[in-house]
LUMKOL-85304 format. One record per residue (C-alpha): residue in three letters; z, y, x. Coordinates in steps of 0.2 Angstrom, whole numbers, plus 2048, in hexadecimal, padded with zeros to 3 digits. Last residue first. Example, Ala and Ser with C-alpha at 12.3 -4.5 7.8 and 13.67 -1.06 7.14 Angstrom:
# LUMKOL-85304
SER8247FB844 ALA8277EA83E 
# end
This chain:
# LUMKOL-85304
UNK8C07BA749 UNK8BF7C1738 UNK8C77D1735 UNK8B77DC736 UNK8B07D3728 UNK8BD7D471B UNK8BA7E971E UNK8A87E671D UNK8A97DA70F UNK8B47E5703 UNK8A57F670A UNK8977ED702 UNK89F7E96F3 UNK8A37F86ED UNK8B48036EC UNK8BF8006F9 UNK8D08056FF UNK8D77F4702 UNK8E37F26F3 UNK8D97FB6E7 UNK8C77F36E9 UNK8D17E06E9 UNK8D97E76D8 UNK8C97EC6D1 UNK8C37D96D9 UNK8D17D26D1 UNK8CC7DA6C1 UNK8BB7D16C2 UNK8C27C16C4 UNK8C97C16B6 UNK8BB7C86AB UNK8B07BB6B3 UNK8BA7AD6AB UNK8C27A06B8 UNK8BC7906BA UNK8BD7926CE UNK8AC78C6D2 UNK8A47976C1 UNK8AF7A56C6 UNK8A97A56D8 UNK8987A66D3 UNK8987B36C7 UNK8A27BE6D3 UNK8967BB6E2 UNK8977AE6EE UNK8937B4701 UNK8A27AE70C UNK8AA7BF70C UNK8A87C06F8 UNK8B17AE6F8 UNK8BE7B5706 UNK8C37C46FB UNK8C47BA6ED UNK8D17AF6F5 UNK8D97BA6F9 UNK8DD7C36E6 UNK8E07B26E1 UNK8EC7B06EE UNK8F67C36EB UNK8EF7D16F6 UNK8FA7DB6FD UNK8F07E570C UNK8F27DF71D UNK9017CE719 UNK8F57C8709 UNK8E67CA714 UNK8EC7C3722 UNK8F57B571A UNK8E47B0711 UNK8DF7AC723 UNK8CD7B8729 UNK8BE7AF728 UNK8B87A7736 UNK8A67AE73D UNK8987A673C UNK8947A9729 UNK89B7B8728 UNK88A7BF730 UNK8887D0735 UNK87A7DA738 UNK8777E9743 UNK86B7F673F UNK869805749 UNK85F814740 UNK85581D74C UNK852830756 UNK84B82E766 UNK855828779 UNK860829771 UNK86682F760 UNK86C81E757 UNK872823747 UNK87C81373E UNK877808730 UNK8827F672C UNK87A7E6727 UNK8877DA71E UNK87D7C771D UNK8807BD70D UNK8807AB709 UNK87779F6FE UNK86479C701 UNK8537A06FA UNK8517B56F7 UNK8607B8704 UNK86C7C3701 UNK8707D470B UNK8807DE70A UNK87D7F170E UNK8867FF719 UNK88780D71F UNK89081172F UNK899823733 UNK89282A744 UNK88A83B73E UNK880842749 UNK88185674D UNK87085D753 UNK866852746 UNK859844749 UNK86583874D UNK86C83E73A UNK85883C733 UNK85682A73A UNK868825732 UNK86382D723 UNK851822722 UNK859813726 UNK868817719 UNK85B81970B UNK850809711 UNK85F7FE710 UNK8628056FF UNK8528046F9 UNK8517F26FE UNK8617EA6FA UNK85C7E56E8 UNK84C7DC6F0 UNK8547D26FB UNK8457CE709 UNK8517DC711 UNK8437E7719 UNK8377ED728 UNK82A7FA729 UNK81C7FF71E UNK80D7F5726 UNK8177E4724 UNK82B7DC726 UNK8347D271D UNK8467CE720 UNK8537C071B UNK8437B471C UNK8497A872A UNK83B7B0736 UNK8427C0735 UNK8547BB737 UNK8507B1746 UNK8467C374C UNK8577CA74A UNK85F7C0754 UNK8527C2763 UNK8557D4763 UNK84A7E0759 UNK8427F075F UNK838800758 UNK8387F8748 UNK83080173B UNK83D80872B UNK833818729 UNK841822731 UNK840815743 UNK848805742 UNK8547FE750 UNK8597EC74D UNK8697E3751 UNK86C7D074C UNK87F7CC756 UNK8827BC75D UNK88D7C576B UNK8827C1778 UNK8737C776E UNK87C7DB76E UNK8777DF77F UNK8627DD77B UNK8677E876A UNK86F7F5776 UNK8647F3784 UNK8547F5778 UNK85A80276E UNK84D80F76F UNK84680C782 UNK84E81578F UNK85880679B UNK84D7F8798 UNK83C801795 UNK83E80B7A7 UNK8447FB7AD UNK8337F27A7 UNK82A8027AC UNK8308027BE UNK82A7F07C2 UNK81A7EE7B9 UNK8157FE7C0 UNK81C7F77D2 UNK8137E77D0 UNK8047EF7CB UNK7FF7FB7D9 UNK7F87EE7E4 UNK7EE7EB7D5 UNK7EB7FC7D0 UNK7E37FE7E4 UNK7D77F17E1 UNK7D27F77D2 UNK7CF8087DB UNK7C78017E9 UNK7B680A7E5 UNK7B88197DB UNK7BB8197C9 UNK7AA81E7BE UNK7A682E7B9 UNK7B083E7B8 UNK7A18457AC UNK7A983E79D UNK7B883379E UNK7C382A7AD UNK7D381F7A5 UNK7E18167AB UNK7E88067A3 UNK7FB7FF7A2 UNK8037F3797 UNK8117EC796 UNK8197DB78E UNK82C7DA789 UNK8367CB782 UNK8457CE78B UNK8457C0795 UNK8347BF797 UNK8387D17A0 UNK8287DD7A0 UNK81C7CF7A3 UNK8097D87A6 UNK7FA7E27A1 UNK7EC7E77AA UNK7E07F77A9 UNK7D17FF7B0 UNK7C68097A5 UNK7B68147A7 UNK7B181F795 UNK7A2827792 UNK7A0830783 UNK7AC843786 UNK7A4851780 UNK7A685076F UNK7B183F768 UNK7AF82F774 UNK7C782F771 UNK7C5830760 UNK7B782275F UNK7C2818769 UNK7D281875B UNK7C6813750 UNK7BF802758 UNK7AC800757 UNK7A880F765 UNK7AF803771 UNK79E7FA770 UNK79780A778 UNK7A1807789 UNK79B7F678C UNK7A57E978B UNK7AF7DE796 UNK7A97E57A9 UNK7AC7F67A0 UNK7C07F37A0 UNK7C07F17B3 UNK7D07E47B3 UNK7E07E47BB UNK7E87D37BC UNK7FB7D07BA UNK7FA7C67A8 UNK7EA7BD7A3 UNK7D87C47A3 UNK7D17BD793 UNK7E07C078A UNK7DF7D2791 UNK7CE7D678C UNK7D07CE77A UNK7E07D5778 UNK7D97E877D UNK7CB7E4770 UNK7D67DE763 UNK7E17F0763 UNK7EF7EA758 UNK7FC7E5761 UNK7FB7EE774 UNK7F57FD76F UNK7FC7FF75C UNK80980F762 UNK800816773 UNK7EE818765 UNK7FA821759 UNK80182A766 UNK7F183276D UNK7E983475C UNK7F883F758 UNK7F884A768 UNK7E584A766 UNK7D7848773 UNK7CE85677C UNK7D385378C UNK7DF84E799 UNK7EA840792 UNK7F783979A UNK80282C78F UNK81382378F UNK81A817787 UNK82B80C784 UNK831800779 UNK8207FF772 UNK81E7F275F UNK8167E2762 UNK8237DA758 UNK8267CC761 UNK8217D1773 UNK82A7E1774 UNK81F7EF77B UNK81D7F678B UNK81280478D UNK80980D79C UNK7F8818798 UNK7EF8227A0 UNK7E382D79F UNK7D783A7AB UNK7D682C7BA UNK7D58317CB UNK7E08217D0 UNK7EE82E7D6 UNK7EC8397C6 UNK7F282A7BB UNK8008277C6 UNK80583A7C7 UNK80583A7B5 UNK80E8287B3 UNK81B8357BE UNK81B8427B6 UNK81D8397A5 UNK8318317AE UNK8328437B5 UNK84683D7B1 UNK84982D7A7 UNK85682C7B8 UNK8528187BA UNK83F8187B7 UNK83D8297BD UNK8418247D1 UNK8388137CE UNK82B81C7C9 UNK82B8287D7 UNK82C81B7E3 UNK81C8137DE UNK8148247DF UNK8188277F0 UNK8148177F5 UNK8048187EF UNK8038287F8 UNK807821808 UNK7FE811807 UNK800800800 
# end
């Protein structure tokens, strides 16, 4: 590597940990190849949704169009996957060897870029394992338009020596500074689900117990976001999303949780999901799940001893804990509804509660 690769290496390392001069330096990168774009994303392998990006553009091309291109890249751009399927992981390719520059014209977010002035387009670009651990890919390309021409000889080669250090820096760059992802990655040791949404309820990342969630049907997820498959819980859930986003957004964020039990369409059981702000490193809602299920249930003499409940009155609490609902537990107890009912007024008063939601989250948090 030479001097000034080296120089540029070391100054994405550099922005990488201190988030500092973190887009001067992909600048500096992108200016080093000759190139008038560039772009270096990594993006969570499940979802497909960027953890972290950055992009350089130079000319006439639109703030807007410019994100929206950084935000689908690596999912749903099939030309891009095609090339780099093709390719494999760690190998920088000359992007006009795999099609010409006018059949880019056929994808929407090209003919944006090929508007007035600017047709021709000369691409290099690779994408690589950002952590299989952490289920990250990336993505980097850098871009010549217009009269600048094609990219000087070498310059592939010198990308690839590049590489390893790109790859490098913007994994820990992602790691440390992408929205949620430490937190939510942190969290899987505890056996906690943990999603961060953005206001419109899209994920910006999941941890790997939320994606088991996903895929055992307790959310959906589609081109408006992601939701409680429990179709009473959905405007709610979405309602404290949205006003957790807007309070991150705010100068002065509100820390007080929200919260909304969750059922599943098919099975017994209930999940608790509760609904902070998160306000770095960009505004979001955090969304941590818990599941009574797998954790032991607090003794009846513990409940009886912190707030006076009689046994039936206990027992209850457990049974809403455990997922049943008052119906339910009626029928299993053979006891009228009315009954049981005025235990749970009485549970409400005894505890400080008035819904639901907010019984299980206080039984919740004294369970071991």
């Amino acid at each position: 590597m030479d001097d000034e690769a080296a120089r540029i290496a070391l100054r994405l390392y550099e922005a990488a940990i201190s988030n500092e001069g973190w887009d001067d330096s992909v600048r500096d990168m992108a200016r080093g190849f000759g190139a008038d774009m560039a772009l270096l994303q990594v993006a969570d392998i499940d979802t497909d949704r960027p953890v972290s990006q950055n992009v350089l553009a130079t000319h006439n091309v639109g703030a807007d169009v410019i994100a929206e291109y950084a935000r689908d890249h690596v999912g749903q751009d099939p030309w891009i996957n095609e090339v780099f399927t093709r390719l494999g992981p760690g190998r920088v390719a000359v992007l006009n060897d795999y099609a010409p520059v006018e059949s880019w014209a056929r994808l929407p977010r090209w003919r944006h870029f090929m508007n007035e002035g600017f047709p021709a387009r000369h691409g290099l670009g690779a994408f690589f394992d950002a952590g299989s651990q952490d289920g990250l890919t990336g993505v980097v390309s850098v871009f010549r338009t217009g009269p600048a021409g094609a990219f000087a000889a070498g310059a592939a080669a010198a990308l690839q020596a590049m590489l390893p250090h790109i790859q490098r820096a913007a994994s820990v760059h992602a790691r440390l500074h992408g929205p949620g992802v430490v937190l939510a990655h942190a969290t899987e040791a505890m056996g906690q689900a943990v999603a961060v949404l953005g206001q419109d309820g899209r994920p910006h990342a999941l941890n790997a117990e939320f994606a088991c969630l996903l895929r055992e049907g307790w959310f959906r997820q589609d081109q408006l976001g992601l939701a409680p498959a429990d179709q009473a819980a959905t405007g709610r859930f979405a309602a404290l999303v949205a006003g957790a986003a807007r309070l991150a957004a705010a100068s002065t964020v509100a820390r007080a949780a929200g919260e909304v039990v969750l059922r599943h369409p098919r099975y017994p059981g209930l999940l608790l999901a509760r609904i902070l702000p998160q306000a770095r490193p960009r505004p979001a809602a955090l969304v941590i799940i818990h599941d009574p299920a797998r954790a032991r249930p607090p003794a009846t003499a513990t409940l009886r001893e912190a707030f006076g409940l009689t046994a039936a009155e206990s027992l209850l609490a457990l049974a809403l804990l455990g997922g049943e609902t008052v119906a339910e537990y009626a029928s299993r107890r053979g006891v009228g509804q009315p009954t049981v009912r005025t235990q749970l007024a009485a549970l409400f008063a005894k505890t400080g509660t008035s819904r639901q939601a907010g019984l299980v989250r206080l039984m919740a948090s004294l369970s071991g």
